[in-house]
N, CA, C and O atoms as a DFTB+ gen file, in Angstrom:
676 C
 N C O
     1  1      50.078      -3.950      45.301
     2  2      49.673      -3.189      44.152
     3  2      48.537      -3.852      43.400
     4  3      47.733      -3.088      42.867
     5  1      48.349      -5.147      43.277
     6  2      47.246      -5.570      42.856
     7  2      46.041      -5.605      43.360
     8  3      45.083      -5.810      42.614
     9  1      45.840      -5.371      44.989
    10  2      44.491      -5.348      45.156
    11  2      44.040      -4.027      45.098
    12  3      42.813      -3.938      45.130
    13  1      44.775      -2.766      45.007
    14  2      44.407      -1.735      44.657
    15  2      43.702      -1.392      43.312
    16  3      42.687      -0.728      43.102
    17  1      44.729      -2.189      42.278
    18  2      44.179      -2.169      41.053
    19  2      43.195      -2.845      40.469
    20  3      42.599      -2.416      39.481
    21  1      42.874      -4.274      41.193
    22  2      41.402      -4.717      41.434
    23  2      40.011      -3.866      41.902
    24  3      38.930      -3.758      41.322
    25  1      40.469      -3.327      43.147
    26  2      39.777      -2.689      43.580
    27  2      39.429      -1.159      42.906
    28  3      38.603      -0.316      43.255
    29  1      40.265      -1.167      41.964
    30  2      39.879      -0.073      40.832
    31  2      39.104      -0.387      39.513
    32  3      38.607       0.360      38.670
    33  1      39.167      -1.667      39.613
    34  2      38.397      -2.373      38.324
    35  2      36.913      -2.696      38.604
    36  3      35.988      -2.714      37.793
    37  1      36.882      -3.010      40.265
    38  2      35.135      -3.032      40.718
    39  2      34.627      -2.097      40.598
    40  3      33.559      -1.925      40.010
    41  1      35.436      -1.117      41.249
    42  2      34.902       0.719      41.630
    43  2      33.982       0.590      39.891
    44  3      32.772       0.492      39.685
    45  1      35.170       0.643      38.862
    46  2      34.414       0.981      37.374
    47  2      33.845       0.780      37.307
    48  3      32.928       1.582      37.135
    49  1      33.568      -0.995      37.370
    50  2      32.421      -1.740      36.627
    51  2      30.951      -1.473      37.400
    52  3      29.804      -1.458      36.954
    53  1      31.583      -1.234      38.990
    54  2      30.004      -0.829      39.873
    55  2      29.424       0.042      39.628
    56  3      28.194       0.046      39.685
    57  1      30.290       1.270      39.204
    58  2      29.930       2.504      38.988
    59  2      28.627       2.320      37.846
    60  3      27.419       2.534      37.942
    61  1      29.663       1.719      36.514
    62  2      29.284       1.956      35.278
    63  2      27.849       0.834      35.278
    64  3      27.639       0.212      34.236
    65  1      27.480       0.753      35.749
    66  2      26.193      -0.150      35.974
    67  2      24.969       0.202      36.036
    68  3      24.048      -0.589      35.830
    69  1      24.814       1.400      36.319
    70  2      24.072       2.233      36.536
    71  2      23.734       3.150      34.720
    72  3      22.667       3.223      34.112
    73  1      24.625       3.511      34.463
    74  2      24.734       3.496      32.912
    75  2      24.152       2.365      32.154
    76  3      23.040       2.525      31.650
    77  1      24.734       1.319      32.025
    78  2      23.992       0.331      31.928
    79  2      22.095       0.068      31.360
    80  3      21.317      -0.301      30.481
    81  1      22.298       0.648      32.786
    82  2      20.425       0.570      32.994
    83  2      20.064       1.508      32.160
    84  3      19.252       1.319      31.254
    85  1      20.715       2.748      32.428
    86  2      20.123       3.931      31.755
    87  2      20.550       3.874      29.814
    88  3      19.843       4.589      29.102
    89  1      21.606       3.077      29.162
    90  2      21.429       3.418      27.961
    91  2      20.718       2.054      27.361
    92  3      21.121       1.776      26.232
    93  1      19.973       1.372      27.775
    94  2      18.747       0.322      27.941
    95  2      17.395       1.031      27.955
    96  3      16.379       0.573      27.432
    97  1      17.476       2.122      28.565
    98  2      16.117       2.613      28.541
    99  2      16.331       4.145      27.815
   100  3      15.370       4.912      27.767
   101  1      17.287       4.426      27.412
   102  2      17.845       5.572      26.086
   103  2      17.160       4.696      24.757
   104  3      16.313       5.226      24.039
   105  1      17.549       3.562      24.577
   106  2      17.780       2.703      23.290
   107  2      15.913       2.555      23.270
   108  3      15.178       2.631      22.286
   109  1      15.630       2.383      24.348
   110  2      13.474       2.809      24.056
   111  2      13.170       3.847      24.350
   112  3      11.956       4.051      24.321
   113  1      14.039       4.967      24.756
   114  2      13.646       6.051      24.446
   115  2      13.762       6.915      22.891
   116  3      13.006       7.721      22.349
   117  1      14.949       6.380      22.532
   118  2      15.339       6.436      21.271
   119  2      14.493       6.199      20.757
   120  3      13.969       7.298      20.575
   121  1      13.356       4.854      19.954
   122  2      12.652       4.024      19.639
   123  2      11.264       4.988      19.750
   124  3      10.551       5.134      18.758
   125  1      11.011       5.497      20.773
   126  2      10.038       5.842      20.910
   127  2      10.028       7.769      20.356
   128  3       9.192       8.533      19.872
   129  1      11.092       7.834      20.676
   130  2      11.486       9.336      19.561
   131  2      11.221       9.189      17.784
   132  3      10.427       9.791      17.061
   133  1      12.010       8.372      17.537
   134  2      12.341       8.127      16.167
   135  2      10.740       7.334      15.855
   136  3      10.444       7.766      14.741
   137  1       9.861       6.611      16.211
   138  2       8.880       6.019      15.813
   139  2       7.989       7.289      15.671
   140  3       7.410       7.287      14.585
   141  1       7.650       8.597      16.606
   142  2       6.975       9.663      16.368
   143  2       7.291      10.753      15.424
   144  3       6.564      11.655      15.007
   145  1       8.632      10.462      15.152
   146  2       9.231      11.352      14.159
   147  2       8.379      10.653      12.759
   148  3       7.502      11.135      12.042
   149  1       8.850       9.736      12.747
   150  2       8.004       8.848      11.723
   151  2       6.939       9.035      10.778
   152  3       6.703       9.263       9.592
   153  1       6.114       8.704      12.543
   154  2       4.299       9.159      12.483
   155  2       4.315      10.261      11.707
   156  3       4.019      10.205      10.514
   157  1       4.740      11.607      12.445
   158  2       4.498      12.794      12.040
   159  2       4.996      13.052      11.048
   160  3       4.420      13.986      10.490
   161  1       6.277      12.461      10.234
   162  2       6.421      12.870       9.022
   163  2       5.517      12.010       7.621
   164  3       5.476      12.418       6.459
   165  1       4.921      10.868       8.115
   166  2       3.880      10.350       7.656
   167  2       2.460      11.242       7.365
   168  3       2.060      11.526       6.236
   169  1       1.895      11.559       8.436
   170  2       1.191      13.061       8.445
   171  2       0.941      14.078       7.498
   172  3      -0.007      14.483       6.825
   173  1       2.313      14.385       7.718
   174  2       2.346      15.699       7.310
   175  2       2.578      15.439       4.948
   176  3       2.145      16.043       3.967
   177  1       3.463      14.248       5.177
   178  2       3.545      14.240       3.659
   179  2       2.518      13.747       3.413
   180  3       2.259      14.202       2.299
   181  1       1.594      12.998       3.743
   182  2      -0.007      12.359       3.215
   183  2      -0.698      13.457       3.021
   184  3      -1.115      13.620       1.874
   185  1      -0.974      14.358       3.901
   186  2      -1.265      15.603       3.935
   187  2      -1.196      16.540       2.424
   188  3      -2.080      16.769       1.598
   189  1       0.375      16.990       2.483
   190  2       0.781      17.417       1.137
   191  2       0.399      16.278      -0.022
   192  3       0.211      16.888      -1.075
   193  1       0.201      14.732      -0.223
   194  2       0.063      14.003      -1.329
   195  2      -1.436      14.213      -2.041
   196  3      -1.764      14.494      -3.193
   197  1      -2.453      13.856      -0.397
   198  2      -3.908      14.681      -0.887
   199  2      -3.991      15.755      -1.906
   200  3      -4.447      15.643      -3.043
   201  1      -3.474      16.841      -1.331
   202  2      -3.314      18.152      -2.607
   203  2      -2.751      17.912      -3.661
   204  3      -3.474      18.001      -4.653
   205  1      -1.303      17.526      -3.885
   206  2      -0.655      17.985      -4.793
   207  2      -0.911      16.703      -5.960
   208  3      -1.064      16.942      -7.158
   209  1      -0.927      15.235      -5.340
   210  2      -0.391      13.742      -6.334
   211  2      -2.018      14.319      -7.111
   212  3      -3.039      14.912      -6.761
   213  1      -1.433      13.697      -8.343
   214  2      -2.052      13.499      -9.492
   215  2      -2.857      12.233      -9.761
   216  3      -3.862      12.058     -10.450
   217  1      -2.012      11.268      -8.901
   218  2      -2.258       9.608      -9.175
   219  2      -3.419       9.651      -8.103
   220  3      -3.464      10.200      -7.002
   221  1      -4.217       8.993      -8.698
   222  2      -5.880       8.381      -7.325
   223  2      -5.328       8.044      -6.764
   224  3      -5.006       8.646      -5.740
   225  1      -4.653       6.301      -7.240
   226  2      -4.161       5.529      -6.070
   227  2      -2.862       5.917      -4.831
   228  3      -2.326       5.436      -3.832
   229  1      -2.829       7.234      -5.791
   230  2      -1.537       7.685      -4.789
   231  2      -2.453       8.578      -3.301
   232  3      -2.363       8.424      -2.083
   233  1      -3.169       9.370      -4.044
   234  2      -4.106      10.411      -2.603
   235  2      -5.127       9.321      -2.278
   236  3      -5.943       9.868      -1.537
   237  1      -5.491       8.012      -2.474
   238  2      -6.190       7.227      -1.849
   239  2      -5.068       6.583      -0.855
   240  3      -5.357       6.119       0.249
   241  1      -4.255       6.603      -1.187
   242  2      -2.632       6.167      -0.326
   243  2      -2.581       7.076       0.588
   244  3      -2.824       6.830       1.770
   245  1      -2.326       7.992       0.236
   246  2      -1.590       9.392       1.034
   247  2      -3.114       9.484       2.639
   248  3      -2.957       9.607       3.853
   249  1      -4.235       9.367       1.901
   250  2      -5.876       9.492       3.024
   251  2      -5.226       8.281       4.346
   252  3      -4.905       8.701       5.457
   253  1      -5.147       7.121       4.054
   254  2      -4.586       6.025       4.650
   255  2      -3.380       6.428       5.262
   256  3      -3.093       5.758       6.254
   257  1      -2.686       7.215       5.000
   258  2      -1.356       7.667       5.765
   259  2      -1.724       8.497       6.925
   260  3      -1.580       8.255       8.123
   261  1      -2.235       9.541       6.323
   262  2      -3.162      10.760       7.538
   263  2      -3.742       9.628       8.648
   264  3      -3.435       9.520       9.835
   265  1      -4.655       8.849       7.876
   266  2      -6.128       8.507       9.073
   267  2      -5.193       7.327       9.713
   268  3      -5.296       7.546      10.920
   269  1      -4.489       6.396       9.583
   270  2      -3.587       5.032      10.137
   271  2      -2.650       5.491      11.079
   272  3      -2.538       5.055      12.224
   273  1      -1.814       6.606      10.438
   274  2      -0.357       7.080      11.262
   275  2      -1.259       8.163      12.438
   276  3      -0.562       8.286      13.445
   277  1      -2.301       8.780      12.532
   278  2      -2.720       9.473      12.827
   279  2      -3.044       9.079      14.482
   280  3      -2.702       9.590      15.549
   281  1      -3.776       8.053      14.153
   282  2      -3.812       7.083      15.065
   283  2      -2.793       6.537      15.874
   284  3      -2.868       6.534      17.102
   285  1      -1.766       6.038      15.186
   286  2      -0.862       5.437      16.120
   287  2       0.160       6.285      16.526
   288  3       1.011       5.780      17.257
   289  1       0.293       7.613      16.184
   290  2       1.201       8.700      16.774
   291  2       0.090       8.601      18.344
   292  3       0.586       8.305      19.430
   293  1      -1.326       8.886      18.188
   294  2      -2.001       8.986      19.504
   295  2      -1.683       7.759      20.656
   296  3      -1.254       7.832      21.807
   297  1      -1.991       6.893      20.023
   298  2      -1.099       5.581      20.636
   299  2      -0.056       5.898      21.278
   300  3       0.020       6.266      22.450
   301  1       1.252       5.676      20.069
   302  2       2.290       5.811      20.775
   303  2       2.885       7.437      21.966
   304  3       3.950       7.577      22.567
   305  1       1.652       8.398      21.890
   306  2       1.593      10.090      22.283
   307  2       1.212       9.184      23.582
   308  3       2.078       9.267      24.453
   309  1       0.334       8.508      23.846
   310  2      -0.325       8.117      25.217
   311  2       0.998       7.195      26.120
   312  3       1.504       7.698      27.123
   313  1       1.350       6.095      25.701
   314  2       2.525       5.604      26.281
   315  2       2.983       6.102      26.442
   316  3       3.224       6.142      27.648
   317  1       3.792       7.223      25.506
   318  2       5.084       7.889      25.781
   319  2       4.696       8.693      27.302
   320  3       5.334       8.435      28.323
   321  1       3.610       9.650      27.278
   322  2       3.022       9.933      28.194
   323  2       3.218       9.731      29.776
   324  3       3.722      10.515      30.581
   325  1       2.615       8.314      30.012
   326  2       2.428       7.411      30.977
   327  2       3.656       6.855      31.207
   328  3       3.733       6.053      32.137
   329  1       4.710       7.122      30.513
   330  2       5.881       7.151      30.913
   331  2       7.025       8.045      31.031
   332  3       8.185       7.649      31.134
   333  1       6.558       9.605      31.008
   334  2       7.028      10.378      31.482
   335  2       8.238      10.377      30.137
   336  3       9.355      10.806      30.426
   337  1       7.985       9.886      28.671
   338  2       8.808      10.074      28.168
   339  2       8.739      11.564      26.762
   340  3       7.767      11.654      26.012
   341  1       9.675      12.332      26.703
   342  2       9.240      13.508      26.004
   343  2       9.384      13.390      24.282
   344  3      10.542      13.338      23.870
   345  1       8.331      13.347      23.305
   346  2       8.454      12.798      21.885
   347  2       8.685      14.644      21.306
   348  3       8.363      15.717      21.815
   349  1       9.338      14.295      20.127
   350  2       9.497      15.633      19.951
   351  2       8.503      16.421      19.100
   352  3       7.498      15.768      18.818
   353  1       8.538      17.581      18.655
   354  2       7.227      18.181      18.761
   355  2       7.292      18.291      16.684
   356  3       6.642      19.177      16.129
   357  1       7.918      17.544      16.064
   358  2       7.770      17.525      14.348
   359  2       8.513      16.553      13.903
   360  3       9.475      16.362      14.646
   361  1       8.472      15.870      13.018
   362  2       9.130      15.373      12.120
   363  2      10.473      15.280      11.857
   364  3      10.862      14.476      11.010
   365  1      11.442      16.165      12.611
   366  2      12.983      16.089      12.348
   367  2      13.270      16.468      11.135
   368  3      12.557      16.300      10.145
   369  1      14.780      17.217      11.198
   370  2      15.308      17.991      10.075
   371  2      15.438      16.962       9.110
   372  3      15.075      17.304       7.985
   373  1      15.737      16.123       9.192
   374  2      15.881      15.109       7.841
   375  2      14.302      14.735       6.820
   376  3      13.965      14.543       5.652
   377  1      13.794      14.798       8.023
   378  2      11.924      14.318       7.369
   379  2      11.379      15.877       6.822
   380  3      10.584      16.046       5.897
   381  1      11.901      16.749       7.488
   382  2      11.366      18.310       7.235
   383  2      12.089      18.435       5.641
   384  3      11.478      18.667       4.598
   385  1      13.166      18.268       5.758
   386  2      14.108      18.566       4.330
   387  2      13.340      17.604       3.402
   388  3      12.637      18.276       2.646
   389  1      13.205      16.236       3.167
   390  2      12.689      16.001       2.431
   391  2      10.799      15.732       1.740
   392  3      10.348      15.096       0.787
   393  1       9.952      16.889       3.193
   394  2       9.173      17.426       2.480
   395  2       9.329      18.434       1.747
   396  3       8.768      18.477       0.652
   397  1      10.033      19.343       2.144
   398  2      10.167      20.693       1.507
   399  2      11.170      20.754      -0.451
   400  3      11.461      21.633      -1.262
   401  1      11.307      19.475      -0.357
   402  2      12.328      19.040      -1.423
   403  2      10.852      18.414      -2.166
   404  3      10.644      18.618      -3.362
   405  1      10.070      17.793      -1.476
   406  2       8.690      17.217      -2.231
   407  2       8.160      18.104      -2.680
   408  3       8.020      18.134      -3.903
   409  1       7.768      18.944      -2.037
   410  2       6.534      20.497      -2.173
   411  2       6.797      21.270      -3.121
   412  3       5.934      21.925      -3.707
   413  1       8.538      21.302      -3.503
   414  2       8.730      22.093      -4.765
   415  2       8.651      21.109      -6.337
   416  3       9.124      21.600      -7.362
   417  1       8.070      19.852      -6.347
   418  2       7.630      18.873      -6.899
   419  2       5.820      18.994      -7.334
   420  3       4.824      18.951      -6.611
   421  1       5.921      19.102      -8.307
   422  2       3.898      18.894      -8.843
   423  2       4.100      17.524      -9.893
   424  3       5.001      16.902     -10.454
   425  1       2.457      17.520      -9.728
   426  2       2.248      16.453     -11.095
   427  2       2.904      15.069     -11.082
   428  3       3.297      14.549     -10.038
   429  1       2.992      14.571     -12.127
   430  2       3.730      13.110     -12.272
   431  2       5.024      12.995     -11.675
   432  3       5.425      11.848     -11.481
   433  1       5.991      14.252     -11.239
   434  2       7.322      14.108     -10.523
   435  2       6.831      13.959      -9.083
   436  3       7.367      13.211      -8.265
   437  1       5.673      14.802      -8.818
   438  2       5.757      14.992      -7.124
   439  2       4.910      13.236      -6.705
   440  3       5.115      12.529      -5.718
   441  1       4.118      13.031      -7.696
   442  2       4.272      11.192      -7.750
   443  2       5.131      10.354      -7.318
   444  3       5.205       9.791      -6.225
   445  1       5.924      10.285      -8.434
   446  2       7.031       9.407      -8.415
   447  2       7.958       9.762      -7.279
   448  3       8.529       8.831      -6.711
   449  1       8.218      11.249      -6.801
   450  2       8.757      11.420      -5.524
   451  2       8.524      10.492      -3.889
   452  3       9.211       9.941      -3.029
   453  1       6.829      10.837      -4.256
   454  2       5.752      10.676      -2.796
   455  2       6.394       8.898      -2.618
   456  3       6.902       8.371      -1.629
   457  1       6.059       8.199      -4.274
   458  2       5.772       7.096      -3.866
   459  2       7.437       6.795      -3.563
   460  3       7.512       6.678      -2.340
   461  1       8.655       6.640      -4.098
   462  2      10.014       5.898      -3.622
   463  2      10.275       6.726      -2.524
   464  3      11.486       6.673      -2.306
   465  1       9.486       7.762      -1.415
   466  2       9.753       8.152      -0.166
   467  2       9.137       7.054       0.755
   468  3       9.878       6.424       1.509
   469  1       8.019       6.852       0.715
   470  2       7.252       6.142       1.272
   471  2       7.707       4.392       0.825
   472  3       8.144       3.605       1.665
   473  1       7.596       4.209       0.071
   474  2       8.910       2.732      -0.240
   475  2      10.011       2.868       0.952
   476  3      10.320       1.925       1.680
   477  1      10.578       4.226       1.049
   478  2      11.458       4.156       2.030
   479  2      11.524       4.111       3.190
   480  3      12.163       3.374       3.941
   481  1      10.470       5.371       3.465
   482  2       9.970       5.020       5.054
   483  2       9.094       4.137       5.433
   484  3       8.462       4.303       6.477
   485  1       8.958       3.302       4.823
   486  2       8.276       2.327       5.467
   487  2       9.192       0.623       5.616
   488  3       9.019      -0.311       6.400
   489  1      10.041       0.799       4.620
   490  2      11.273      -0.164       4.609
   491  2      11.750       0.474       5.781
   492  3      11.812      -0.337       6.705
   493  1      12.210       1.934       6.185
   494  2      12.780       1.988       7.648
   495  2      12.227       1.819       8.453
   496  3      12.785       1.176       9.341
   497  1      10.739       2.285       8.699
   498  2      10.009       1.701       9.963
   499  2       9.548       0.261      10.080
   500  3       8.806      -0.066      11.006
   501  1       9.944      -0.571       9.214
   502  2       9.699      -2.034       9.746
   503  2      10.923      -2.456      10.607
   504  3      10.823      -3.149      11.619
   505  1      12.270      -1.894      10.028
   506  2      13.382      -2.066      10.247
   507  2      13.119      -1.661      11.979
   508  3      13.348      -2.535      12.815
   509  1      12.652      -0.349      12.394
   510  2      12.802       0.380      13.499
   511  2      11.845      -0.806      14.272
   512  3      12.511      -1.694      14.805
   513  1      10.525      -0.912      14.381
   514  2       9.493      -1.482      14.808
   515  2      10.683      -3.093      15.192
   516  3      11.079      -3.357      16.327
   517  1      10.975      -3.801      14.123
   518  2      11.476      -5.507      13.695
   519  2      12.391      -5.626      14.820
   520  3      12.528      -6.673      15.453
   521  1      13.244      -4.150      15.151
   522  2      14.367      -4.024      16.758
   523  2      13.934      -3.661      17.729
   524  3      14.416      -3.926      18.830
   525  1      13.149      -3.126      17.573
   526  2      12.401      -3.174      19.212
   527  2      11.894      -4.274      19.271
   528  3      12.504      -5.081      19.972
   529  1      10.991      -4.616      18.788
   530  2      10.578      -6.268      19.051
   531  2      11.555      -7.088      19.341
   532  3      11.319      -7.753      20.349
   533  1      12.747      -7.332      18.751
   534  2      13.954      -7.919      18.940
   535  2      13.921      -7.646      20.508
   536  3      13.340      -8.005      21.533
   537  1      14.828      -6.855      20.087
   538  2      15.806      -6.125      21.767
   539  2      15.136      -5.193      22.504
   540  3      15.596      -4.677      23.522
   541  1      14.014      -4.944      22.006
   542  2      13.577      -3.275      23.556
   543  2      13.675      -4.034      24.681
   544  3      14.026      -5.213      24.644
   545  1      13.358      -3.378      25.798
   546  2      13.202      -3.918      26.955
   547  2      12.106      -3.235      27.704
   548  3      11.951      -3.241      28.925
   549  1      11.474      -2.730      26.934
   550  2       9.467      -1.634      27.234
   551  2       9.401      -2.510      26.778
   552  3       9.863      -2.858      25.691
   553  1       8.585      -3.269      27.793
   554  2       7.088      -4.124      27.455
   555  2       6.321      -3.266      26.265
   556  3       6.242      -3.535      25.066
   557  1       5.769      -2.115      27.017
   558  2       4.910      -1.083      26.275
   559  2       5.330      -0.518      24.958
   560  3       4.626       0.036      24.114
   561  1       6.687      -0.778      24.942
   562  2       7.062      -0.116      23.306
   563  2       6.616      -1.078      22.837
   564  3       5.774      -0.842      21.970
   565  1       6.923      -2.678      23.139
   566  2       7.695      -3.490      22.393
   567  2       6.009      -4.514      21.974
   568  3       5.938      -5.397      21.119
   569  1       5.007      -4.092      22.751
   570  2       3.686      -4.285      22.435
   571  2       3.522      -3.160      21.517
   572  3       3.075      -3.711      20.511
   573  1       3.623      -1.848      21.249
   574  2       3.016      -1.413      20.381
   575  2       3.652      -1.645      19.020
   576  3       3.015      -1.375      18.002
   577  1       4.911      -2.147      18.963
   578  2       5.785      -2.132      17.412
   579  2       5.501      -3.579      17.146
   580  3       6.140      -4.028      16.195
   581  1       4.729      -4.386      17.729
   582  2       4.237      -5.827      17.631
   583  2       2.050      -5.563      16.973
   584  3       1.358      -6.290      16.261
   585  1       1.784      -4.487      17.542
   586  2       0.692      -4.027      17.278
   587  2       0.902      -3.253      15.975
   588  3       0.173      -3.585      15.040
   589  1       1.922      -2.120      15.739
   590  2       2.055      -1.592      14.399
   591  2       2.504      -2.425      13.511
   592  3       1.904      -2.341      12.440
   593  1       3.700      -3.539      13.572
   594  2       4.024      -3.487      12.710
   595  2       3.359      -4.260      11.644
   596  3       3.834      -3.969      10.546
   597  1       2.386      -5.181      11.588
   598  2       1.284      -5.936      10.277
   599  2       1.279      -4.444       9.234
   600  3       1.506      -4.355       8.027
   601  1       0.922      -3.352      10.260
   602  2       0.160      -2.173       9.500
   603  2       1.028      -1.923       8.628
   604  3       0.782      -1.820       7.426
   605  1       2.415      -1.770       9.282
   606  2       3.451      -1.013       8.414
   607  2       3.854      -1.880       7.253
   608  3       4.598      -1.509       6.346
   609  1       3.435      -2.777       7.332
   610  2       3.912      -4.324       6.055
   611  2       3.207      -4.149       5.505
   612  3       3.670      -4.169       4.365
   613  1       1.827      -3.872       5.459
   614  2       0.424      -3.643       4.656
   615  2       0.543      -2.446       3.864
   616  3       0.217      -2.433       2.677
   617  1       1.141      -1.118       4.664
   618  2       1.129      -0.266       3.855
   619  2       2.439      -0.334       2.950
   620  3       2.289       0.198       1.850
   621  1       3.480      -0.791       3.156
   622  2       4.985      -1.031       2.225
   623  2       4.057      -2.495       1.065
   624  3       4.646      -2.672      -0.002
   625  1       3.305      -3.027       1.192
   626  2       3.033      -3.480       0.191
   627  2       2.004      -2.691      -0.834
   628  3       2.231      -2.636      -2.042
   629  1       1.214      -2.280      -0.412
   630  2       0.471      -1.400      -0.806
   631  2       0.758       0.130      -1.709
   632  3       0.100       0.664      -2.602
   633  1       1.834       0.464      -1.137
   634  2       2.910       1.387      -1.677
   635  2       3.684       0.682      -3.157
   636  3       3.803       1.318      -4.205
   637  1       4.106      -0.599      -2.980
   638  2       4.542      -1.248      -3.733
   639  2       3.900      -1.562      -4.988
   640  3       4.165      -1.536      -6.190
   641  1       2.960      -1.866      -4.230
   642  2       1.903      -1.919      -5.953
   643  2       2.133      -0.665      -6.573
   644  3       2.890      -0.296      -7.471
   645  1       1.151      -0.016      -5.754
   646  2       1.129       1.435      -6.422
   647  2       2.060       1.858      -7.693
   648  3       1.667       2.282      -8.780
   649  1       3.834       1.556      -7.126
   650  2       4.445       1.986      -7.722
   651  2       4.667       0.823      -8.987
   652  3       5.161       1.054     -10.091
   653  1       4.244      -0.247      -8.572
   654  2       4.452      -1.003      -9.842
   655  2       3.258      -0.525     -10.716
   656  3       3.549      -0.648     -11.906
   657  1       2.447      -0.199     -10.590
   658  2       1.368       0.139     -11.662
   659  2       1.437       1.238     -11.795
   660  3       0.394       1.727     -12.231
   661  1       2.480       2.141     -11.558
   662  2       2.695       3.289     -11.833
   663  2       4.062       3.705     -12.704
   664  3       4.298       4.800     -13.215
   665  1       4.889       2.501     -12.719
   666  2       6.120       2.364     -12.958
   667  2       7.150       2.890     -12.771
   668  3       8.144       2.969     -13.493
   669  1       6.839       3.471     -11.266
   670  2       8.095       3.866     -10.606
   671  2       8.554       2.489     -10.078
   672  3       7.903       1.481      -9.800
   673  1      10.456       2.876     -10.002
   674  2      11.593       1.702      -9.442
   675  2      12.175       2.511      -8.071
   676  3      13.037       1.988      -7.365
């Protein structure tokens, strides 16, 4: 009875090995989903900040969001590419909801909105970028979140001011 039940414990582990591999290259596929979601919701709210923010330093912010993220969505659009991996085609319901929660925002609120969003997403995309570098196992991701991430520190400081001379917390 025991070498049967051994031999039921290899079967698993051989099997499940193969899994293995594949949620290793889920976890940079993941990475590489969620980093374009990002981009594009970067985009699209810089986009809306141009029009609507009141603050200079905020639509001189928001120009830098468009023309920087703009760029590295193409970046990361080309890898993903060349690796046959599929990025999705907007921003995700969570990034969609909280433009559409911005847009009904003008003036000094849609300010103070733009800027503690962007405080945020950019505290999450260092976070996202800081684990792939860690743990990916794409060379190619794990070079480009080593290539983005200075940017993304530059702009979370930059954001930061902003809001300190603006006196948002």
């Amino acid at each position: 009875m025991k070498k049967p039940a051994l031999k039921s414990v290899l079967i698993a582990l051989l099997g499940s090995l193969p899994l293995a591999v594949l949620a290793a290259d889920n976890a940079d596929d993941s990475f590489y989903k969620k980093a374009a979601q990002a981009g594009m919701s970067e985009v699209e709210a810089g986009q809306m900040a141009q029009e609507k923010a009141t603050n200079p330093a905020v639509k001189e912010f928001a120009a830098m969001m468009v023309k920087e993220h703009s760029e590295a969505n193409d970046k990361l659009k080309k890898i993903a590419m060349a690796k046959n991996v599929d990025l999705p085609k907007g921003p995700g319901i969570m990034n969609t909801a909280k433009e559409k929660k911005a847009d009904m925002k003008s003036g000094a609120s849609f300010d103070k909105d733009y800027i503690q969003q962007q405080i945020k997403a950019h505290e999450d995309t260092v976070k996202l970028l800081q684990k792939e570098i860690d743990s990916g196992k794409d060379p190619e991701a794990q070079a480009f979140a080593k290539e983005t991430l200075p940017k993304v520190k530059t702009h979370l400081a930059k954001i930061n001011q902003i809001a300190a001379s603006a006196g948002v917390q």
